[in-house]
Rosetta silent file (secondary structure, phi, psi, omega in degrees, C-alpha in Angstrom):
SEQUENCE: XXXXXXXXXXXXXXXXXXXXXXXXXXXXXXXXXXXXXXXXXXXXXXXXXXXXXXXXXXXXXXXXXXXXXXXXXXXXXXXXXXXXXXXXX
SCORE:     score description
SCORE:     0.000 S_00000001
   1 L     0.000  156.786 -170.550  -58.206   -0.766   31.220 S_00000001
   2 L   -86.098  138.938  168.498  -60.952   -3.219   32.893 S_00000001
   3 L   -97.442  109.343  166.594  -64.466   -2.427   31.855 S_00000001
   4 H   -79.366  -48.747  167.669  -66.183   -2.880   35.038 S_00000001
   5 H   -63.004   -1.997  145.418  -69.739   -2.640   33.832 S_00000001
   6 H   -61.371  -49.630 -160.488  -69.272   -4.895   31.619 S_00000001
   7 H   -92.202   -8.888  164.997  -67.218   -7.549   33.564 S_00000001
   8 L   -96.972  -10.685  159.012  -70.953   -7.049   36.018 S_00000001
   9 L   -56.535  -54.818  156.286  -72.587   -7.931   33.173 S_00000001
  10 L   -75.290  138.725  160.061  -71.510  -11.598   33.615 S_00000001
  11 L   -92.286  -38.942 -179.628  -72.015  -12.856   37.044 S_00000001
  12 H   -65.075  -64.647 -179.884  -70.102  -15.852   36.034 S_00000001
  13 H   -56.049  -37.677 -166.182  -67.075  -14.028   34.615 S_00000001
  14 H   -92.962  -14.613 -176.386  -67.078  -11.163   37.714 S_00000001
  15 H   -94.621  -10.927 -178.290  -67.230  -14.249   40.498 S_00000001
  16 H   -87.586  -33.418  160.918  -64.680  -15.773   38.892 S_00000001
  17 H   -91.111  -22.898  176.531  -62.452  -12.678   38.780 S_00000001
  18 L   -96.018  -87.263 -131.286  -63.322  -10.923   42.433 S_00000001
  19 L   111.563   11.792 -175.352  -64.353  -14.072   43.957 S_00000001
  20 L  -167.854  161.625 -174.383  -67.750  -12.736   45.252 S_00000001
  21 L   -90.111  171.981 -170.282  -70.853  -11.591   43.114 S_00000001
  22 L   -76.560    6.927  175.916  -71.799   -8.143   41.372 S_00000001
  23 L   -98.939  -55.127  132.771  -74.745   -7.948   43.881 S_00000001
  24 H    -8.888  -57.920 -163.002  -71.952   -8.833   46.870 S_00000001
  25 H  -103.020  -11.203  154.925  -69.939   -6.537   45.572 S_00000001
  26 H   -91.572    9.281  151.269  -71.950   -3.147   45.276 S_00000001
  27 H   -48.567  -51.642 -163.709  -73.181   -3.884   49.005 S_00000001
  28 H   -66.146  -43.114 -165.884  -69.112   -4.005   49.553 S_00000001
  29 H   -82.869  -15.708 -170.027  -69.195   -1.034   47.480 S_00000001
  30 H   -97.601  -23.558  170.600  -71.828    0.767   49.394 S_00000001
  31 H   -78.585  -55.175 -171.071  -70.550    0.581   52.794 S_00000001
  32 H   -47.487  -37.138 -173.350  -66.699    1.655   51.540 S_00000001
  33 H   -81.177   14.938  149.476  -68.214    4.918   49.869 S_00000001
  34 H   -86.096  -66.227 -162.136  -69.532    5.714   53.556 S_00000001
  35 H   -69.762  -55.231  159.030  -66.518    5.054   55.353 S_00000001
  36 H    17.249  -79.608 -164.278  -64.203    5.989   52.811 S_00000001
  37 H   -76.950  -47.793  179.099  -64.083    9.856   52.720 S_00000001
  38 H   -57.161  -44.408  155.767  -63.640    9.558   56.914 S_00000001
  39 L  -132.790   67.087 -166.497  -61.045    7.565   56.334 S_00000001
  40 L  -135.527   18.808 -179.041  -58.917    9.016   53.748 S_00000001
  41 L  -114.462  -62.963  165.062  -59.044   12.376   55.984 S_00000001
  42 L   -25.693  -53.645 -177.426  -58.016   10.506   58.913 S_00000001
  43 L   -77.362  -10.070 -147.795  -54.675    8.839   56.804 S_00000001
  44 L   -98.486  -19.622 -164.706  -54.338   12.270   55.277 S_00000001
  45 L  -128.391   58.702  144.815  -53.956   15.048   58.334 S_00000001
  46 L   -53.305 -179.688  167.966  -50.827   13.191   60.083 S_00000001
  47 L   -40.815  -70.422 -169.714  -48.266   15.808   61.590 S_00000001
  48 L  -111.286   56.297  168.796  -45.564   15.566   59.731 S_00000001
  49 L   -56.108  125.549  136.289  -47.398   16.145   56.184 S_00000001
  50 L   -58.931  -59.954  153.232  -45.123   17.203   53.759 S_00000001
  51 L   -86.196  156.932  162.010  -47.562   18.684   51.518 S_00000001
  52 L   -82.525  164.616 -155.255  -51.019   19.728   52.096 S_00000001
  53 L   -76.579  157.435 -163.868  -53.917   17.707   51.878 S_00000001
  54 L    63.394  -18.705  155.339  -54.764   17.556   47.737 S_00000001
  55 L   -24.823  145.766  156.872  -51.139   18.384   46.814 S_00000001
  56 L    94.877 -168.083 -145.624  -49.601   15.350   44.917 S_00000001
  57 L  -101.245  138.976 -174.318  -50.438   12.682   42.490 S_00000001
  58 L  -104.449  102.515 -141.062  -53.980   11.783   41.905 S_00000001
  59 L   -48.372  151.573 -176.611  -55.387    8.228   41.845 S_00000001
  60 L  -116.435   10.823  127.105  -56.247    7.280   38.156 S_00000001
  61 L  -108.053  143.710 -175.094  -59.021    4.643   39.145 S_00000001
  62 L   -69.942  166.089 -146.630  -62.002    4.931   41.029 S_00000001
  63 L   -71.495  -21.112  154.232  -62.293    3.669   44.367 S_00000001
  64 L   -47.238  -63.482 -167.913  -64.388    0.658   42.524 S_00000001
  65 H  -103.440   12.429  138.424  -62.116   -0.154   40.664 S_00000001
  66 H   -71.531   28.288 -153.510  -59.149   -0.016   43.103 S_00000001
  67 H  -147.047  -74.880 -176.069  -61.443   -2.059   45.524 S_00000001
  68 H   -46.820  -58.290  158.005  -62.007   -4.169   42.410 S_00000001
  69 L   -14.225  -54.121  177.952  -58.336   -4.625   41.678 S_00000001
  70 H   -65.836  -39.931 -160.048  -57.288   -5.076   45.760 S_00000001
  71 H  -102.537   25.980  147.782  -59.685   -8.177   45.804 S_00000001
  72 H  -116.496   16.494 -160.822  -58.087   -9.704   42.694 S_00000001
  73 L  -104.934   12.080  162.567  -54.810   -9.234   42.937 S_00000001
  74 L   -79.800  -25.058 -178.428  -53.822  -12.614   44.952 S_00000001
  75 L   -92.426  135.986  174.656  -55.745  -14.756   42.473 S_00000001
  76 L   -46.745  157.671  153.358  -53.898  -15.739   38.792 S_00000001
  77 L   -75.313  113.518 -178.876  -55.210  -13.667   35.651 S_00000001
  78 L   -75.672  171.403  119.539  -57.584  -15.725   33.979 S_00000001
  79 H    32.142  -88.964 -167.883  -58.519  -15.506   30.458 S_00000001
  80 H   -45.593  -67.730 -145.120  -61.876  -13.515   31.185 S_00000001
  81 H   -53.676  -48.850  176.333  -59.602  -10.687   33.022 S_00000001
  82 H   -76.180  -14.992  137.827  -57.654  -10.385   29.774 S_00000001
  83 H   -35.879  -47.287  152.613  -60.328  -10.707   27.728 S_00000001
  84 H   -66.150  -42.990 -179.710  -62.137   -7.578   29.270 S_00000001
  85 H   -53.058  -42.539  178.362  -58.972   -5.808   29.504 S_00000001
  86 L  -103.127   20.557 -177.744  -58.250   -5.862   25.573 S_00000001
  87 L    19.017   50.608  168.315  -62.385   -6.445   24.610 S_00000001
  88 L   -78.227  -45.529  179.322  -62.403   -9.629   23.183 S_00000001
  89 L   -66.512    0.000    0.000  -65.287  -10.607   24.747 S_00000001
């Protein structure tokens, strides 16, 4: 799994894997955890719900690091990603 505090440790290594710096990117992070919860209620109380809201499978990373994840996943894996993943560095 990606060690995110870590991979914010480097500025050089996290702009190279997001594309935008670890100061950039809790700003990014601080507006989504506002909107967020409004709209994950919003996708959540359609009509024709099968289940009720919390029923069902429960995301296994936090909304960082799905956020981190969404804004890397167009870009190759470099080195550094697999490097953090397995803690060689």
């Amino acid at each position: 799994m990606l060690n995110l505090e870590r991979a914010k440790k480097s500025p050089a290594i996290f702009l190279r894997l997001v594309g935008i710096s670890p100061q950039a990117f809790e700003e990014l992070m601080d507006v989504l955890k506002k909107a967020y919860p409004d709209f994950e209620r919003k996708k959540l109380s359609r009509r024709k719900r099968e289940r009720v809201i919390g029923a069902g499978g429960k995301f296994k990373l936090s909304l960082e690091g799905r956020t981190l994840l969404w804004a890397h996943q167009e870009v190759r894996l470099p080195k550094e990603l697999c490097g953090l993943t397995v803690k060689v560095f």
